[in-house]
N, C-alpha and C positions, 0 to 999 in steps of 0.2 A: 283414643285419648279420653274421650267424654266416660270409657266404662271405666277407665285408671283414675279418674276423676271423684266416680261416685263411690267406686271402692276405696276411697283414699277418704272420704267423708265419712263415709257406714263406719271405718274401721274409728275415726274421731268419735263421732257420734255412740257408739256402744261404750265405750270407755267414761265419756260422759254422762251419758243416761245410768250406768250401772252406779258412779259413783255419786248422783244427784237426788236419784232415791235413795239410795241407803242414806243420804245426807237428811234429806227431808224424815225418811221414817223414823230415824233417831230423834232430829228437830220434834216431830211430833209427839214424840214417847215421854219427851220433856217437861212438853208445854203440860202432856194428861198428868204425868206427878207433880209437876205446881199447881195444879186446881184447874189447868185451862177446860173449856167448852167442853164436854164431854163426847156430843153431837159435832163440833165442829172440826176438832182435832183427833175425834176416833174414823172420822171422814177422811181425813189426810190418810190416815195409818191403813184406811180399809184401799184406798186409790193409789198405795206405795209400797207397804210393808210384804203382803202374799205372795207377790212375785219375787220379791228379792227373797224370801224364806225360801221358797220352791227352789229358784238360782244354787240358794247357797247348798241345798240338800244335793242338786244335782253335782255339782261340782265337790261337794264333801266325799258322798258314794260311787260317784261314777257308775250307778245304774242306773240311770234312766239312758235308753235307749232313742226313743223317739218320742214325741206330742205332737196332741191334734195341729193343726197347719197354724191356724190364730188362734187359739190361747182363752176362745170365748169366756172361762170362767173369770179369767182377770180383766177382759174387759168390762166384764156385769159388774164384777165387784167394786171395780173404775168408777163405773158410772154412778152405782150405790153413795159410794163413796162423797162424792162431787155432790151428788142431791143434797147429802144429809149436810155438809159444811154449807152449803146453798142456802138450807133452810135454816141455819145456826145464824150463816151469816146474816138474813134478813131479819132474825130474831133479835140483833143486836151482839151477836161473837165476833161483827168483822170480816172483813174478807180477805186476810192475809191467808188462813185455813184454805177458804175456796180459790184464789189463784194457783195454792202449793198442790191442790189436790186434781185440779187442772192441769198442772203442768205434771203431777204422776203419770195422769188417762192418757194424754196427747203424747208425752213419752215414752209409753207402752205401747200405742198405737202404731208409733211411727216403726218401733222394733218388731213389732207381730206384723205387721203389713210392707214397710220399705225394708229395712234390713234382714230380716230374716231371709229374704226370698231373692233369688238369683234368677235375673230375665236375662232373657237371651240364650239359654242354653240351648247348644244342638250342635255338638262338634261333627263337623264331618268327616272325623276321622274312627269314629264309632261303628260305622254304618256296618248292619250284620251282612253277614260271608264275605267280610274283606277280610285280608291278612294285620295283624298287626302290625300298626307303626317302628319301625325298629329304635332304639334306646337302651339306656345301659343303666345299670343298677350297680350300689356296695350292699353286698349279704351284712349280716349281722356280725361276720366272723373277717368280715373288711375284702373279701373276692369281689371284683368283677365279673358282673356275668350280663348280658344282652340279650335282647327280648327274643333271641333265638334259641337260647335256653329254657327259656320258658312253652317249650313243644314237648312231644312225647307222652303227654298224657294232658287233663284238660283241666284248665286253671280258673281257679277265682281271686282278680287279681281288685283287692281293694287298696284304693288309694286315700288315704285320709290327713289330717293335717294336722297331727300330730299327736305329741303324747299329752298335751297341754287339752285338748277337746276333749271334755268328759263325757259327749256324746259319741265319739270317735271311740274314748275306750272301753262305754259299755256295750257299743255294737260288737267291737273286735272278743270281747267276754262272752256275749250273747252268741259269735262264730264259734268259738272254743267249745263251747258245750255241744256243738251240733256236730263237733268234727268228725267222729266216728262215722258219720251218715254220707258226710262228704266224703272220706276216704274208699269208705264201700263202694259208690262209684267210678272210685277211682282219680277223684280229682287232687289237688293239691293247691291250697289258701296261700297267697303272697301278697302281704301285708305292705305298702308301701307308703312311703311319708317323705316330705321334703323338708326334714330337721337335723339339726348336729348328730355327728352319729352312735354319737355318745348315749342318746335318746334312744337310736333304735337296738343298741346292743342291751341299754338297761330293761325295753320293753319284751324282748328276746327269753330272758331269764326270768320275766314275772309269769310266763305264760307257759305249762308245759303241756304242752301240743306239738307236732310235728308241722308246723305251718313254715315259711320261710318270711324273715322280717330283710326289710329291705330299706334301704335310705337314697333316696331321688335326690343325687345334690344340684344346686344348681336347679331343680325344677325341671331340668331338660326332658326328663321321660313325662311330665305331665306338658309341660309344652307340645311337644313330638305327639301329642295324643288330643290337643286343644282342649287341655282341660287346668291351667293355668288360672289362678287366680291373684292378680297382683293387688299387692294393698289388700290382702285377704281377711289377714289378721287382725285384731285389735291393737290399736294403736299402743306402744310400750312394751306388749311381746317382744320389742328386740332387744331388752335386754337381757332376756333370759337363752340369747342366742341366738333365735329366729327369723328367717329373714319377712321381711316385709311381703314378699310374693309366696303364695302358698297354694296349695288345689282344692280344687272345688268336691268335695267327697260323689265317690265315683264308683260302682262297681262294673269291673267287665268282667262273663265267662267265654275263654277261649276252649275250642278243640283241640285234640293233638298234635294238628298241624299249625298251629297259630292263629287261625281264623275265628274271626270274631261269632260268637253263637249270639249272645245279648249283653246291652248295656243300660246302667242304670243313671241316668243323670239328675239328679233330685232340686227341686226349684227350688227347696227349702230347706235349710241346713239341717234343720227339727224334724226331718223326715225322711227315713233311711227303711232301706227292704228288709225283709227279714228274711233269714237263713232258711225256711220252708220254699220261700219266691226261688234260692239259687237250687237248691235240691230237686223243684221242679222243673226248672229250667234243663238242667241236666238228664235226671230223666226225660222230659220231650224228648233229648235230640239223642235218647239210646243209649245215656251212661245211667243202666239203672244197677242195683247192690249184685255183686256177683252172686 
């Protein structure tokens, strides 16, 4: 209850933060074209505006794959920031500048250190040389098929949340380009997401790779695998379909009998393996290119 709790806050919380800076950096951008403080209001703009640029870049291109874990350059610039309306403000600019640029840093913070990062993880249903959890999946093309299908050769089964995470869709780009390497071993990429499925057929057709896209309804296959994350999302993603529970981004590679070789659990949504991590993975356990 207490983790449905705080997932249920983060998910309030981002949605707020996102839209109180970009409120404030505008707010600031205002005050410098009317004449305001130059010092004190380019201090708001340097403790609000670089992050929500970066945000927007990532979510425009969908390349950025991963960032360092906290963010350090936005917090220095935070800090910069806050000094310089600090020293505006004792100069006689006021401290409406230094509360707004205050509340950029501390907002930032709290998104680079509480919300980004997921405590608690350690499903035990991960644990390597056990069998996979059993669960059932809709293909892309709308079949049922169950995690016993998924044997006969050795899988990388990524779970992510959805087509809306622009960090989700430059990983799954970043997989595409490596596919050929992962074939060679023999393996085979199953893409999986707990979204309408309308979402995974459209994401199906943007990617021409041989990978298989798959739609978790109901959540039951990340459940079944204790990697469920309710209240996951940003609060308002449900009206674009989505449900409020969604998974925690996850990579497992199986062997050809279903058993688990390695799992990837990331503490930090912003930080995801890279396609060389599974290639070696595979190779260790002897799927090396024929």
């Amino acid at each position: 209850m207490a983790g449905r709790i705080m997932n249920f806050l983060k998910s309030i919380y981002v949605m707020t933060f996102i839209t109180a800076t970009l409120s404030i950096s505008i707010y600031a951008g205002m005050q410098l074209t009317k004449g305001g403080d130059i010092l004190a209001w380019g201090g708001v703009l340097l403790a609000t505006a670089p992050f929500m640029l970066r945000l927007s870049w990532i979510m425009a291109t969908k390349n950025t794959v991963r960032t360092s874990a906290r963010l350090p350059e936005f917090i220095g610039l935070g800090v910069l920031g806050l000094v310089l309306s600090l020293y505006a403000g004792m100069g006689g600019a006021g401290y409406l500048p230094v509360k707004l640029a205050l509340a950029g840093l501390v907002g930032f913070l709290l998104y680079s250190y509480w919300y980004s990062s997921f405590t608690g993880r350690a499903s035990d249903k991960l644990k390597a040389g056990e069998s996979l959890a059993s669960f059932s999946l809709r293909s892309a093309s709308g079949d049922t098929i169950s995690s016993d299908d998924l044997r006969g050769r050795p899988h990388i089964l990524m779970f992510f949340r959805g087509n809306w995470c622009p960090l989700c869709m430059a990983q799954i780009k970043e997989l595409a380009k490596s596919y050929q390497q992962i074939a060679d071993c023999g393996a085979r990429v199953a893409l999986i997401a707990p979204q309408p499925h309308g979402n995974t057929e459209a994401l199906a057709k943007k990617f021409d790779v041989d990978f298989d896209f798959y739609t978790d309804a109901g959540n039951k296959a990340a459940r079944a695998l204790g990697i469920s994350n309710k209240w996951g999302i940003p609060f308002g993603m449900q009206v674009l379909g989505y449900s409020s529970e969604t998974v925690l981004p996850t990579v497992i590679i199986t062997d050809p009998e279903g058993k688990i070789l390695w799992a990837d659990e990331t503490d930090n949504y912003r930080i995801r393996p890279e396609p060389e991590t599974f290639l070696a993975v595979l190779r260790d356990h002897g799927f090396a290119p024929a």
